[in-house]
Backbone and ligand atoms as CSV (ligand in chain L), in Angstrom:
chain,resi,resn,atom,element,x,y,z
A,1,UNK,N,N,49.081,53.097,25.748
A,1,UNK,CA,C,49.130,52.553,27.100
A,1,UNK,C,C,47.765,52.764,27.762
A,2,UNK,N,N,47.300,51.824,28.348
A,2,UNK,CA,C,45.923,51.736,29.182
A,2,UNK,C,C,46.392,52.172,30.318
A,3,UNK,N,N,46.231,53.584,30.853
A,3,UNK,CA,C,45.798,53.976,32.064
A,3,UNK,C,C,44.618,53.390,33.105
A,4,UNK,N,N,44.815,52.376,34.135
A,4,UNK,CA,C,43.326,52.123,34.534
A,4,UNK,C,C,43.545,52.500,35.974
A,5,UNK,N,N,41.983,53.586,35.982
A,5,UNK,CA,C,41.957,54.517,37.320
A,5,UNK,C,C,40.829,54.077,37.447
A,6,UNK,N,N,40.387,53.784,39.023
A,6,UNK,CA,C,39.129,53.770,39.823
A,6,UNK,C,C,38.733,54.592,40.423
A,7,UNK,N,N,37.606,54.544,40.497
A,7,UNK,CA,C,36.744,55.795,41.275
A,7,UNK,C,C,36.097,55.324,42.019
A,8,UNK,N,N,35.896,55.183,43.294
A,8,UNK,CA,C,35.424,54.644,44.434
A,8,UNK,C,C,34.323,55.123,44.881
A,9,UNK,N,N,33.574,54.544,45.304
A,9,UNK,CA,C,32.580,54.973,45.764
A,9,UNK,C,C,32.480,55.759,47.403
A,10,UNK,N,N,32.362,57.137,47.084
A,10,UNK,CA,C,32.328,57.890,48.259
A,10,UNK,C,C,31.223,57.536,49.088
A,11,UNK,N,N,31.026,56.890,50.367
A,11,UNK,CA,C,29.467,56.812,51.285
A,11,UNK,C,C,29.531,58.482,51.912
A,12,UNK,N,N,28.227,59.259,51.173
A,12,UNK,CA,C,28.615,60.739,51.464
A,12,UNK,C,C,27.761,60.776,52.913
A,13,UNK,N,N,27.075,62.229,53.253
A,13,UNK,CA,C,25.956,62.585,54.287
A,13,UNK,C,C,26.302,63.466,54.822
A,14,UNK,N,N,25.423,64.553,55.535
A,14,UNK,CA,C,25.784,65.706,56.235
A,14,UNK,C,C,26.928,65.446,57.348
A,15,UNK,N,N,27.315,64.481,57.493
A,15,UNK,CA,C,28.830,64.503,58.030
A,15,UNK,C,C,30.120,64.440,57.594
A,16,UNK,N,N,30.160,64.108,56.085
A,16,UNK,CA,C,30.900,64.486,55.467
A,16,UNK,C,C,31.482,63.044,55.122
A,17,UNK,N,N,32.568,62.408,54.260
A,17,UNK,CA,C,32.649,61.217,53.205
A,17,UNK,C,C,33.210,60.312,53.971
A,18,UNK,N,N,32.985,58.984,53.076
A,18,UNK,CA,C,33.527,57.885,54.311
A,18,UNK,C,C,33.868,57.002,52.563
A,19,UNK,N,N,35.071,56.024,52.481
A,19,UNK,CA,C,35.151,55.395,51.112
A,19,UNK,C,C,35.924,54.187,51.625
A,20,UNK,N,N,35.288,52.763,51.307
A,20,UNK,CA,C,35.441,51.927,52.048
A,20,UNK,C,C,36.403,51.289,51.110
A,21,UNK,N,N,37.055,50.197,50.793
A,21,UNK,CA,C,37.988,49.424,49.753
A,21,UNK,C,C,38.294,48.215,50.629
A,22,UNK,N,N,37.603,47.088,49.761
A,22,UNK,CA,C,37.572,45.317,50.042
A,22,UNK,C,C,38.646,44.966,49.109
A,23,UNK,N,N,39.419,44.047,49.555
A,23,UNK,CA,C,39.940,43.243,48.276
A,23,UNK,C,C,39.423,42.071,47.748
A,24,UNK,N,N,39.934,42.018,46.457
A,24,UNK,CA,C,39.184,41.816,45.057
A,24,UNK,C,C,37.952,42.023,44.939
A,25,UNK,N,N,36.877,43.186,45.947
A,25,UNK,CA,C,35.738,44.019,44.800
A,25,UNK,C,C,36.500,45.175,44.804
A,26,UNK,N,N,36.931,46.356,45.680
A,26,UNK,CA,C,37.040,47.411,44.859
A,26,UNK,C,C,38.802,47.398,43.949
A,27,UNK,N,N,39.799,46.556,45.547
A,27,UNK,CA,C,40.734,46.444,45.073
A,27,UNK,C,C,41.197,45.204,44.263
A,28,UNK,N,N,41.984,45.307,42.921
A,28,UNK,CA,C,41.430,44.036,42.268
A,28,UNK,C,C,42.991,42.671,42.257
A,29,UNK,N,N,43.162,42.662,43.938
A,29,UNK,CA,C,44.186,41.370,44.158
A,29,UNK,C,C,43.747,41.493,45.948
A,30,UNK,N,N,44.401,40.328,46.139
A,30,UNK,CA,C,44.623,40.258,47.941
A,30,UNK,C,C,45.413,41.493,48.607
A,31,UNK,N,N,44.742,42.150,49.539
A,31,UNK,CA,C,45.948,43.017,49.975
A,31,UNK,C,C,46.674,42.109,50.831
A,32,UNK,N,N,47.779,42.491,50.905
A,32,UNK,CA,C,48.643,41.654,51.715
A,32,UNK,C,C,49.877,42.868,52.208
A,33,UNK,N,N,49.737,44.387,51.851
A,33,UNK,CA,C,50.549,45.542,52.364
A,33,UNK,C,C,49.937,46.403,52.088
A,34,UNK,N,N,50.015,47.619,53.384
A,34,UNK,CA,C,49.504,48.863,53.080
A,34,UNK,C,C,50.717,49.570,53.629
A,35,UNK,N,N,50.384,50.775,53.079
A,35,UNK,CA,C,51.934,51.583,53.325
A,35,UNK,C,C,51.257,53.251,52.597
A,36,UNK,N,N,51.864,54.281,53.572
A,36,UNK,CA,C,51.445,55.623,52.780
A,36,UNK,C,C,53.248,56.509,53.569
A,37,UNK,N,N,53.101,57.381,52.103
A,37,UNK,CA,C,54.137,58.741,52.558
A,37,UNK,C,C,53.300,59.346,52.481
A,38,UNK,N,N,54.461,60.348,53.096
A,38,UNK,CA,C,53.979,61.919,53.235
A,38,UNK,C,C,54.722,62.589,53.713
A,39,UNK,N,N,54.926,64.016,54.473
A,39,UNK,CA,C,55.582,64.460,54.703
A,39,UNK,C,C,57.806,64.409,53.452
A,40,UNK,N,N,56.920,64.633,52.278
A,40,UNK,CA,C,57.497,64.368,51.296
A,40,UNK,C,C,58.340,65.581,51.003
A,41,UNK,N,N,59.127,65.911,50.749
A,41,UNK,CA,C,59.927,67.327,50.447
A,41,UNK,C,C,59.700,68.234,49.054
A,42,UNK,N,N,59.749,69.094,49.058
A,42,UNK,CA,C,59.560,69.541,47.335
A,42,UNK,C,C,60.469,69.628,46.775
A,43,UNK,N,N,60.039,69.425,45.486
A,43,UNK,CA,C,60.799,68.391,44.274
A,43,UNK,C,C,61.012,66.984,44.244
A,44,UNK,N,N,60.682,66.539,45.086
A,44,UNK,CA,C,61.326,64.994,45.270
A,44,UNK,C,C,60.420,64.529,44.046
A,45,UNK,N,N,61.689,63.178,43.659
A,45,UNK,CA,C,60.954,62.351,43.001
A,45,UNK,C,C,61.176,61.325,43.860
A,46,UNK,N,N,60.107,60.201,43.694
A,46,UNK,CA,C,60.203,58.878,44.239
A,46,UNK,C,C,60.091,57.875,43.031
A,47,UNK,N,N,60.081,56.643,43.843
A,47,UNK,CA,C,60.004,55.497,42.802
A,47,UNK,C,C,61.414,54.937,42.172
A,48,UNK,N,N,60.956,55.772,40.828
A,48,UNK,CA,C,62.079,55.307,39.706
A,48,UNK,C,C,62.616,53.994,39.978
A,49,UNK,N,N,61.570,52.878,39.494
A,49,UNK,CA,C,61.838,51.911,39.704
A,49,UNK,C,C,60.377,50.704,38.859
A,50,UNK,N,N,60.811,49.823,38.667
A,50,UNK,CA,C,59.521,48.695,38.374
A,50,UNK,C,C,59.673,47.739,39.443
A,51,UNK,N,N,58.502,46.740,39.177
A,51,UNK,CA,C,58.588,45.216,39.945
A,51,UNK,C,C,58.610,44.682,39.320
A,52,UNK,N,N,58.990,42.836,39.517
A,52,UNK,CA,C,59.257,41.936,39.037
A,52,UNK,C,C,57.470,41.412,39.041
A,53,UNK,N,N,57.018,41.093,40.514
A,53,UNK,CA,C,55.477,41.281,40.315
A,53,UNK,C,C,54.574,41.376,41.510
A,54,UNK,N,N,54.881,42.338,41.451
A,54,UNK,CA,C,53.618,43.499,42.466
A,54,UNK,C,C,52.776,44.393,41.636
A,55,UNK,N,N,51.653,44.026,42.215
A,55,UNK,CA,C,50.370,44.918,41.956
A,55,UNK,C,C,50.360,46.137,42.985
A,56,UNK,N,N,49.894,47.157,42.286
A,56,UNK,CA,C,49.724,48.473,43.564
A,56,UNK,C,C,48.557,49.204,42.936
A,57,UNK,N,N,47.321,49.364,43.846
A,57,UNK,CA,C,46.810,50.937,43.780
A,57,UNK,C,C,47.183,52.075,44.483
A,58,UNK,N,N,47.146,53.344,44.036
A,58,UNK,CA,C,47.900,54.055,44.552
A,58,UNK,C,C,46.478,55.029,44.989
A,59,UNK,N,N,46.752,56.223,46.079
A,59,UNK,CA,C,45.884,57.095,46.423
A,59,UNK,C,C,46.166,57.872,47.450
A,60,UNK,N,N,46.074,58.959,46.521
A,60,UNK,CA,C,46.522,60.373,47.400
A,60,UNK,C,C,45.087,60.788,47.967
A,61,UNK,N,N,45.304,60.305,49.122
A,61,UNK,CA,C,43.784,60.655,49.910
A,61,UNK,C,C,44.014,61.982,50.643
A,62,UNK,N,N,44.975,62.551,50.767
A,62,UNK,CA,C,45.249,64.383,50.733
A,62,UNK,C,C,46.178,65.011,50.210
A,63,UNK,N,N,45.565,66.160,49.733
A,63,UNK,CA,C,46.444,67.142,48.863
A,63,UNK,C,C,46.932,66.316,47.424
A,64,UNK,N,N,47.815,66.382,46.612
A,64,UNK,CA,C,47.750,66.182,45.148
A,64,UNK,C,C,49.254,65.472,44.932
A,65,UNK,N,N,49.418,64.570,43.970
A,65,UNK,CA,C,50.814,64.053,43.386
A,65,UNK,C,C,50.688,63.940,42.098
A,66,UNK,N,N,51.876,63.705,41.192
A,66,UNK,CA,C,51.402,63.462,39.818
A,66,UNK,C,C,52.668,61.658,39.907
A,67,UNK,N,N,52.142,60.856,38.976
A,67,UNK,CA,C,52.586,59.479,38.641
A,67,UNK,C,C,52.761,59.660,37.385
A,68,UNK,N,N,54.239,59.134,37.177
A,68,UNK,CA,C,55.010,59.188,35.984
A,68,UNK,C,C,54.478,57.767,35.478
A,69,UNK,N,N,53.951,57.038,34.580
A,69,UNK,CA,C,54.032,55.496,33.972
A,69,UNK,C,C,54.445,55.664,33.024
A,70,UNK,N,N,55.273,54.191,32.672
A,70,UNK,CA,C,56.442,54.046,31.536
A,70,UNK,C,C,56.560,52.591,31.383
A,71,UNK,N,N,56.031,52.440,29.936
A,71,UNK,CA,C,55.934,50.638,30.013
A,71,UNK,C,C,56.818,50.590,28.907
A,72,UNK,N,N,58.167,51.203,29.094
A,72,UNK,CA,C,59.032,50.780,28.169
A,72,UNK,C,C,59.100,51.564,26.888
A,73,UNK,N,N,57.849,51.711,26.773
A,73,UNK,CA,C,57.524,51.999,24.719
A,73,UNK,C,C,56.870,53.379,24.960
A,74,UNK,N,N,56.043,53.715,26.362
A,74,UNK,CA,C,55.214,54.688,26.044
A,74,UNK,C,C,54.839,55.432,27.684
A,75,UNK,N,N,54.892,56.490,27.488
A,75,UNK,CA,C,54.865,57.429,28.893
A,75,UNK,C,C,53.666,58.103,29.405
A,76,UNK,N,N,52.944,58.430,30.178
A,76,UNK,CA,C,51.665,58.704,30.564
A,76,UNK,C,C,52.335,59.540,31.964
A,77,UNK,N,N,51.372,60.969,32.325
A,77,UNK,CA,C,51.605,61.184,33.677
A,77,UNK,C,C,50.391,61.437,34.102
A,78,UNK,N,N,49.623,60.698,35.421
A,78,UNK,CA,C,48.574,60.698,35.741
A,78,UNK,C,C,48.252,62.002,36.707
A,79,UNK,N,N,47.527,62.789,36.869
A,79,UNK,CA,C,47.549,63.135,38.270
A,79,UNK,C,C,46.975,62.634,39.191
A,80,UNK,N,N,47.153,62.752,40.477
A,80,UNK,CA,C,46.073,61.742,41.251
A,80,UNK,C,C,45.811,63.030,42.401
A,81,UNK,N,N,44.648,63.531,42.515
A,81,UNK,CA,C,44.269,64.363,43.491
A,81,UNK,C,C,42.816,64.355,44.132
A,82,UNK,N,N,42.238,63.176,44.211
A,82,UNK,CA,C,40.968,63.133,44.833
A,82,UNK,C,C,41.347,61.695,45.524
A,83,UNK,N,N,40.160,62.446,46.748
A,83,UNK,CA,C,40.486,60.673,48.065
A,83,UNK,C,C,39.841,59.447,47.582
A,84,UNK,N,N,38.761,59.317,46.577
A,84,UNK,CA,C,38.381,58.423,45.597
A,84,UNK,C,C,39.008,57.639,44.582
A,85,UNK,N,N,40.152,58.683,44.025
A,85,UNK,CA,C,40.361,58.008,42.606
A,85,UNK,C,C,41.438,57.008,42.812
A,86,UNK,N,N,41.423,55.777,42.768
A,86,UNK,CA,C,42.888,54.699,42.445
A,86,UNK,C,C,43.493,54.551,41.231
A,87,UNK,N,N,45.229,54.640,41.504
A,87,UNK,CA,C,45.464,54.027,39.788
A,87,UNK,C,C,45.927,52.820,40.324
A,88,UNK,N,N,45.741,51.790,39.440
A,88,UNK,CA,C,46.203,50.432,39.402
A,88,UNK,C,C,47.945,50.404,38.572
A,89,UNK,N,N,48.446,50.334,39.388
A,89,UNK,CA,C,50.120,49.876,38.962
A,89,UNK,C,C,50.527,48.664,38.762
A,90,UNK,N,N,50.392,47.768,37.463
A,90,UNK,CA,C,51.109,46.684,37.071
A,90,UNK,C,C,52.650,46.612,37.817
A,91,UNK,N,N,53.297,45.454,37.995
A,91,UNK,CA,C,54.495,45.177,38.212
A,91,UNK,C,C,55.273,45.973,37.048
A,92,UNK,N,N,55.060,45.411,35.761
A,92,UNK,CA,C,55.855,45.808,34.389
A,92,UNK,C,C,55.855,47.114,34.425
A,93,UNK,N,N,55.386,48.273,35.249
A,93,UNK,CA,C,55.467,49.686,34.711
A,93,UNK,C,C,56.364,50.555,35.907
A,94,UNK,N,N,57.597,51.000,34.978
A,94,UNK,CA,C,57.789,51.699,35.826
A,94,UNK,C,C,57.475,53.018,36.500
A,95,UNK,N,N,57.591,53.639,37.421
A,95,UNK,CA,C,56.719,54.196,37.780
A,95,UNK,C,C,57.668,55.413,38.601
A,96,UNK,N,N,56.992,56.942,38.327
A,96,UNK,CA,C,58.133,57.915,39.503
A,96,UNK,C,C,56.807,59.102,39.839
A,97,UNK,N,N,57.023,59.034,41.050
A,97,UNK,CA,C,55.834,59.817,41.749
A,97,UNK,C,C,56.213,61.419,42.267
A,98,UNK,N,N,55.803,62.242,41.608
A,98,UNK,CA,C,56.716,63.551,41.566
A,98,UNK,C,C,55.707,64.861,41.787
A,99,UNK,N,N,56.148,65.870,42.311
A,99,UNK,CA,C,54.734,67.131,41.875
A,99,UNK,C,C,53.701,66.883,43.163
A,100,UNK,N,N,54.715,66.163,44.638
A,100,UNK,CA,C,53.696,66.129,45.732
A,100,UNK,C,C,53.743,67.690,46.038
A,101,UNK,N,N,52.292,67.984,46.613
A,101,UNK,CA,C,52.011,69.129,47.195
A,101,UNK,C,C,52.343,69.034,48.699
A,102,UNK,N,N,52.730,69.831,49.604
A,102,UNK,CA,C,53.202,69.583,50.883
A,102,UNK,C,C,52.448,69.002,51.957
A,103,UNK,N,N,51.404,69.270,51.713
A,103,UNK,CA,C,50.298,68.308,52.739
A,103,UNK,C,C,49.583,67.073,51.527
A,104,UNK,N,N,50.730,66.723,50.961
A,104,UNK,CA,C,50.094,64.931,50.416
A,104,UNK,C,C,50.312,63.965,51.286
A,105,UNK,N,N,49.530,63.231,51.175
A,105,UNK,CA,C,49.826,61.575,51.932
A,105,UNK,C,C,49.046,60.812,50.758
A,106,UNK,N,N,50.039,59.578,50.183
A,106,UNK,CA,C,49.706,58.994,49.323
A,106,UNK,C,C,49.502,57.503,49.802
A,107,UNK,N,N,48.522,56.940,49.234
A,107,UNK,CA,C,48.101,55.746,50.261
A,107,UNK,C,C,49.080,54.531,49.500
A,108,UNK,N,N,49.122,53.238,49.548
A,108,UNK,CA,C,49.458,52.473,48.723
A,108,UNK,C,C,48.611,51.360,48.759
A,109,UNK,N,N,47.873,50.238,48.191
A,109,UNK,CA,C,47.532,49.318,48.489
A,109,UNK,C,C,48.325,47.852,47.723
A,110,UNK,N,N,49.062,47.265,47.953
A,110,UNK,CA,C,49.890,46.186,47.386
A,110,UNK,C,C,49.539,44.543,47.549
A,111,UNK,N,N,49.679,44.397,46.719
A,111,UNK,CA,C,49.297,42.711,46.354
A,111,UNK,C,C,50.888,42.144,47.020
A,112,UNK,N,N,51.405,41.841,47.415
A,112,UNK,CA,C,52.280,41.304,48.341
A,112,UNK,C,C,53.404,41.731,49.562
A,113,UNK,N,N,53.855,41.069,50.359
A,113,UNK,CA,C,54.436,42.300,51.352
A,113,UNK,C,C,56.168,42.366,50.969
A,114,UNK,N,N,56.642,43.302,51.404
A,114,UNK,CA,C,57.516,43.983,51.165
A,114,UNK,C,C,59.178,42.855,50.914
A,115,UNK,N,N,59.572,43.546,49.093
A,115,UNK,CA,C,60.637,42.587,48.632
A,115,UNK,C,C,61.448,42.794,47.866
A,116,UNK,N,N,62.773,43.001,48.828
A,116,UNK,CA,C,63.417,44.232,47.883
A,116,UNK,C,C,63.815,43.358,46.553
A,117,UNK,N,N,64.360,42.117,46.915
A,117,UNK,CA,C,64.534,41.800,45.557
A,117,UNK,C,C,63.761,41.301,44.092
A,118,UNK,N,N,62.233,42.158,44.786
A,118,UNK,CA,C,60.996,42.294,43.554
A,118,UNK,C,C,61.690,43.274,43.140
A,119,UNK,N,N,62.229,44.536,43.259
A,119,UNK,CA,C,62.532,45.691,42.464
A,119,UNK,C,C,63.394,45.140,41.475
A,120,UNK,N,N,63.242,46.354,40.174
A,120,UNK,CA,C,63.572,46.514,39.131
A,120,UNK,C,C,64.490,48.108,39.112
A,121,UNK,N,N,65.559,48.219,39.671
A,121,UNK,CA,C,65.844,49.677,39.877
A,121,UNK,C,C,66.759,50.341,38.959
A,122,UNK,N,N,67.140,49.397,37.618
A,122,UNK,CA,C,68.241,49.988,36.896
A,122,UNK,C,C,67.142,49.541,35.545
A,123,UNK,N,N,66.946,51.063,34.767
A,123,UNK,CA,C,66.106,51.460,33.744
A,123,UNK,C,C,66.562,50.357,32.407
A,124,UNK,N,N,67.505,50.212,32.788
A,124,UNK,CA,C,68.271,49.067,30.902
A,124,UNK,C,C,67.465,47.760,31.343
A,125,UNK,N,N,67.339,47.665,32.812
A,125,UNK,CA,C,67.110,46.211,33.208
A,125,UNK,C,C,65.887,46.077,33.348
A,126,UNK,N,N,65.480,47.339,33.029
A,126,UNK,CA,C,63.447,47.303,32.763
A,126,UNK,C,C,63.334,46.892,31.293
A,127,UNK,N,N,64.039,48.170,30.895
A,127,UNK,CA,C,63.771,47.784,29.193
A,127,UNK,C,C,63.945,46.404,28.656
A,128,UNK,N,N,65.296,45.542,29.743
A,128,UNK,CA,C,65.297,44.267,28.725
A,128,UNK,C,C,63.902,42.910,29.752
A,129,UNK,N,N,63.193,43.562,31.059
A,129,UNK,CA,C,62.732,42.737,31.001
A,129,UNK,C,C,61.021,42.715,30.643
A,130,UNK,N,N,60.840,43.981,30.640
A,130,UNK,CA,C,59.893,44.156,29.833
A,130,UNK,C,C,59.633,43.524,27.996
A,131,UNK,N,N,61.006,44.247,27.154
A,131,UNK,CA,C,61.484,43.476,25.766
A,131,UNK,C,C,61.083,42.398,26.007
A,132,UNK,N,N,61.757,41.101,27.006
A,132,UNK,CA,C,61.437,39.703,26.992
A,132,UNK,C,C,59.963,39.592,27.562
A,133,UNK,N,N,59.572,40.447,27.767
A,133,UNK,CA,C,58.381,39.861,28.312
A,133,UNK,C,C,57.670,40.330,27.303
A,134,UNK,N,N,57.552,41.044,26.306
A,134,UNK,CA,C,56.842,41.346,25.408
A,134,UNK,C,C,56.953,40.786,24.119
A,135,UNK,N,N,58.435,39.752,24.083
A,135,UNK,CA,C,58.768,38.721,22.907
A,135,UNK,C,C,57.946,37.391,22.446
L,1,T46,C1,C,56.447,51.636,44.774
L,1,T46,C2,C,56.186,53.076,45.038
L,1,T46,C3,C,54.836,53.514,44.557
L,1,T46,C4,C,59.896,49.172,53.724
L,1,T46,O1,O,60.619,48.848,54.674
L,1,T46,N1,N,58.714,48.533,53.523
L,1,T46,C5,C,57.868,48.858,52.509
L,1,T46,O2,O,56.801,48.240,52.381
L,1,T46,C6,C,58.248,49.906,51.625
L,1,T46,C7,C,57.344,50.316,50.461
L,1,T46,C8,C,59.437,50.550,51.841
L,1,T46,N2,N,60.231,50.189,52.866
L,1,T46,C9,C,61.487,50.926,53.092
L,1,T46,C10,C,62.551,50.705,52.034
L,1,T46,C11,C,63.277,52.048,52.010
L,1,T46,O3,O,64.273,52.062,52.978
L,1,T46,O4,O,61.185,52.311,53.082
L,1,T46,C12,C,62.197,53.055,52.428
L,1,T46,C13,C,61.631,53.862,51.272
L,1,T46,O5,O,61.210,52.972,50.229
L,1,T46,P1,P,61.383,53.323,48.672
L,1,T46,O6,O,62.599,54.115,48.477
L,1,T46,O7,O,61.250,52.037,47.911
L,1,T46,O8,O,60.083,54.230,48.440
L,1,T46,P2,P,59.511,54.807,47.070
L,1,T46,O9,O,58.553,55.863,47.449
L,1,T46,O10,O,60.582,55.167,46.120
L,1,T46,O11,O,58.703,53.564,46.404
L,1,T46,C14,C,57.565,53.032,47.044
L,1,T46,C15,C,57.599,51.492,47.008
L,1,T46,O12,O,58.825,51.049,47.556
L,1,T46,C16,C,57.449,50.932,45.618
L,1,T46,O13,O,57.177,49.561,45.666
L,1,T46,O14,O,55.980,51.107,43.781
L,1,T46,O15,O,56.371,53.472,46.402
């Protein structure tokens, strides 16, 4: 599985960091939703779920989370703990965001606005549409 994480360019200086994000140069679709948690509880998992087809970068621009990815065949857990780094979330992957530290806020950046019936929330119904999509 291709993990693809960005690293943004921090604008640094004795005042300390500034990190700007355009869509399609740093982010690579139209934003068309932004959305962040936080104030997240411990242990929680989130997610547990795919899209039909939404793009997401994700970014914990404070404190730390870890991202479960699962494209069906193969499992990866990212951590994400710097205000720089993006992971890019395909629609096809499902995804569970777990291991927030209590002062996280995780950013989201999404290629379309909000649809519930883009979700994918029952795991058999990933596997078979991922399967067909991989036939
Ligand atoms: C995803 C991961 C990374 C809205 O009303 N508008 C929105 O744009 C979103 C994202 C959520 N909501 C409502 C729907 C629920 O009542 O907020 C509540 C919590 O949403 P959800 O349980 O889907 O949150 P997560 O953290 O499990 O998943 C979210 C995104 O929904 C999802 O697309 O990929 O973050």
């Amino acid at each position: 599985m291709q993990v693809i994480k960005y690293v943004f360019q921090p604008h640094g200086d004795e005042r300390g960091q500034l990190v700007s994000l355009e869509e399609f140069n740093d982010i690579p679709f139209q934003i068309k939703r932004v959305y962040f948690m936080y104030d997240t509880t411990k242990n929680t998992v989130r997610g547990k779920h795919a899209h039909k087809n939404l793009q997401q970068i994700l970014v914990c621009i404070h404190g730390s989370c870890k991202i479960l990815l699962d494209n069906g065949r193969e499992k990866k857990v990212v951590p994400l703990e710097k205000p720089y780094e993006g992971l890019y979330v395909a629609n096809d992957m499902w995804r569970e965001m777990f291991d927030f530290s209590s002062d996280a806020v995780l950013l989201v950046f999404a290629s379309e606005v909000y649809d519930e019936s883009d979700y994918i929330r029952d795991y058999d119904e990933f596997l078979k549409f991922v399967g067909e999509k991989n036939k």
